[in-house]
N, C-alpha and C positions, 0 to 999 in steps of 0.2 A: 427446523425445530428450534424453539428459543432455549437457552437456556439459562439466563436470566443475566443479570448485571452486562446486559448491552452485547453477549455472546450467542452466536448461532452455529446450529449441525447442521451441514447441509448434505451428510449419509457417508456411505463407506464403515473400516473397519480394518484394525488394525492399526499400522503405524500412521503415528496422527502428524498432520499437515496442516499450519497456521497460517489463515489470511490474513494480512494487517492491510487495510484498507489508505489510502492518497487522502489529504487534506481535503475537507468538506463531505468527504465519501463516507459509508459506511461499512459495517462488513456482507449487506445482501449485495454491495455493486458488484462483489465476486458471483452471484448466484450461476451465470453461463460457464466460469471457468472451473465453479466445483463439481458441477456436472459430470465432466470429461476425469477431475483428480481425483473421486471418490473411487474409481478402479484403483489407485496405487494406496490409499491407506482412508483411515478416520479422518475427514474434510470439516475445520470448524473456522469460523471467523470472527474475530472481535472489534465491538466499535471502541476507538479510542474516545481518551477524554475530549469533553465538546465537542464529541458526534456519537448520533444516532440515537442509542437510548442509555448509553454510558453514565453510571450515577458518578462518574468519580467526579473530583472537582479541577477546577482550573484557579488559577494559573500552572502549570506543568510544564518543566522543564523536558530534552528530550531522553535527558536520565529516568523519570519516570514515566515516561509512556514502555521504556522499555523494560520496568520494574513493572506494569502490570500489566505485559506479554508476557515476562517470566513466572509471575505469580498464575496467570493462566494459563500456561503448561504445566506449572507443577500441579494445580489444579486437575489438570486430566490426568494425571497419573499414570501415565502410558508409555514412559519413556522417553527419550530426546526428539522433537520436532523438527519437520523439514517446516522451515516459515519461508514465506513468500509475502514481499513487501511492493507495491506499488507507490511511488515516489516517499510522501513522507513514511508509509508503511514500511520502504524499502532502508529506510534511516532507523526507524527502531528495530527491523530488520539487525540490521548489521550492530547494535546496539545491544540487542540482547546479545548476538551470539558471540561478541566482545567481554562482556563483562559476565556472561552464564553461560559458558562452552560448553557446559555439563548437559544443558537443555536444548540443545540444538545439533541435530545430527547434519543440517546443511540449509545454504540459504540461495533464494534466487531474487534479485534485487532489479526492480524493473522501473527503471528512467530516474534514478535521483544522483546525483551526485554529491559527493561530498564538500565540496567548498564552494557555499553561495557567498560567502564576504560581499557586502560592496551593495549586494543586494539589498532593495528595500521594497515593502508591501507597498508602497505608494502606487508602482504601477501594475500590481495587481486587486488594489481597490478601484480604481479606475475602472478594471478592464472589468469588477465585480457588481460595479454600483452603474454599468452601464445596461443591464438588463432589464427585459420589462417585466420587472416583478412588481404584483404576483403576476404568476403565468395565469389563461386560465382553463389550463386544461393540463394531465400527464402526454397528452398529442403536442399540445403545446409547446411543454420543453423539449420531449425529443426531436421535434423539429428544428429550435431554436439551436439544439449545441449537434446538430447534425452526426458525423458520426460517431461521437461519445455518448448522441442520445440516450442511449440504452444506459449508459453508467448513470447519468443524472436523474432519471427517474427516479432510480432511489434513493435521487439526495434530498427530494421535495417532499413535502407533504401537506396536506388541504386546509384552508382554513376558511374562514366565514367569505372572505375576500378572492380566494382564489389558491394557488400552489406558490409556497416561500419554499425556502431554504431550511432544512432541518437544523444544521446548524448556526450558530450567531454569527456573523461577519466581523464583528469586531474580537469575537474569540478566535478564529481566524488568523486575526492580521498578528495578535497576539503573540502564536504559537508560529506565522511563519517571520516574524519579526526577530527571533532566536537565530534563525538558519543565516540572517544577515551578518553577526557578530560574530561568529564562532565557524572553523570549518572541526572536519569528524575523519584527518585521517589517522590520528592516535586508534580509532578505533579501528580500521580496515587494516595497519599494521598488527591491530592485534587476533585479527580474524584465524583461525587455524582448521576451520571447517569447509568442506566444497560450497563451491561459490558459483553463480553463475549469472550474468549482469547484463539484461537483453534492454538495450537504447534503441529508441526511437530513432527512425530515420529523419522524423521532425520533431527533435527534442524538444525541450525547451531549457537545457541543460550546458552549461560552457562546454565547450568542445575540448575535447581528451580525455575530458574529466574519469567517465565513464571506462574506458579501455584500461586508463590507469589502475582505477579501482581492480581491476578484475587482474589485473598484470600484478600490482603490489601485495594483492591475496593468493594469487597463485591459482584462479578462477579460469572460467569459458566466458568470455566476452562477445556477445551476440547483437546487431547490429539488423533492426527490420526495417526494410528499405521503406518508404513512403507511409510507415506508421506516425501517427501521434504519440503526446503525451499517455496516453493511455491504450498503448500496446495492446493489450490484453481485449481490448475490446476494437480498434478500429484497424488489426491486422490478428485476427483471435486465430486463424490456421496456422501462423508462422509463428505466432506467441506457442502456441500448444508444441507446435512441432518442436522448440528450441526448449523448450518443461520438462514434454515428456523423453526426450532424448536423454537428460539431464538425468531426471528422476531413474529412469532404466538401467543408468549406470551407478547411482548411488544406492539406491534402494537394492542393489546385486551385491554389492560390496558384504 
């Protein structure tokens, strides 16, 4: 169910549980993993600025993407959220629960790491403008990006010509063109909530990075062997298993 300004229910009740969705994604690509989490609490997810149907504007820093994940929990009114962030998700992740501990009862942060320095969009404009867009079919793209198919579905949408990209590409390089200058472990020193950091076994992520984070927060750092970048969806039994173990012990507390 919509609930407007770019935010969706996808059921449950009770203690609510934040989707922040991965660059270019929105928040239905969670739609198989709210499934399974609307048993532990109220299941909602939000498209960030420059994706999905999000009105807010851009340019945005990553102080403000996680200024309105905070304004959207305080929004639901229910108390402090378990958020659950995949890659850039997992940054305004740990972003809110840095600078708004009050709104955040736990986080689980899935394949981002804190310090891309060095990093430039260059080689993932490449690897983005190498597609044959449009596609011309939703068969089309989940064939094309094979096992994340299912994630990318809902990042297209139809036009006269065929299926683009919902979001802008050069909005895009924009917002990951930030992660290049700046790393964010001021904020995971300042983490004080459970934490739990499950990395691809095919990141795409500098090596350590991830273990660290989870060591420096005082986290469970979890490790899926032969997954992609998008855990959640191309190893979804072992993402679930390593959630729900998570959640069973925080959600008892």
């Amino acid at each position: 169910m919509r609930l407007g300004d770019g935010a969706v229910r996808f059921g449950g009740a009770g203690q609510p549980i934040v989707l922040l969705h991965g660059l270019m994604g929105r928040a239905t690509t969670w739609w198989r993993v709210a499934q399974w989490l609307t048993s532990y609490g109220d299941v909602v997810g939000l498209d960030a600025r420059g994706h999905g149907r999000s009105p807010r504007p851009l340019p945005a820093a990553t102080e403000d993407f996680a200024a309105d994940a905070a304004e959207f929990v305080e929004h639901l009114d229910a108390g402090p959220a378990v958020v659950i962030g995949h890659s850039m998700g997992g940054l305004h992740a740990l972003a809110l629960a840095a600078t708004r501990p009050e709104l955040v009862r736990a986080v689980v942060v899935e394949d981002f790491a804190p310090d891309l320095r060095g990093r430039t969009v260059d080689t993932w404009r490449g690897h983005f403008e190498s597609w044959p867009v449009p596609f011309a079919s939703l068969s089309h793209v989940r064939e094309f990006f094979g096992s994340a198919g299912e994630y990318f579905v809902e990042c297209f949408e139809e036009h006269s010509d065929g299926y683009r990209l919902i979001a802008d590409l050069d909005d895009l390089y924009a917002i990951a063109a930030e992660w290049g200058n700046r790393d964010y472990w001021s904020y995971v020193d300042k983490l004080d909530r459970p934490l739990l950091v499950v990395e691809a076994g095919d990141t795409v992520m500098p090596a350590g990075q991830q273990a660290e984070l989870a060591e420096r927060a005082g986290g469970r750092h979890v490790v899926v062997d032969g997954a992609g970048h998008v855990v959640h969806d191309t190893a979804p039994d072992e993402y679930r298993g390593a959630v729900e173990a998570f959640l069973s012990d925080v959600l008892d507390r």
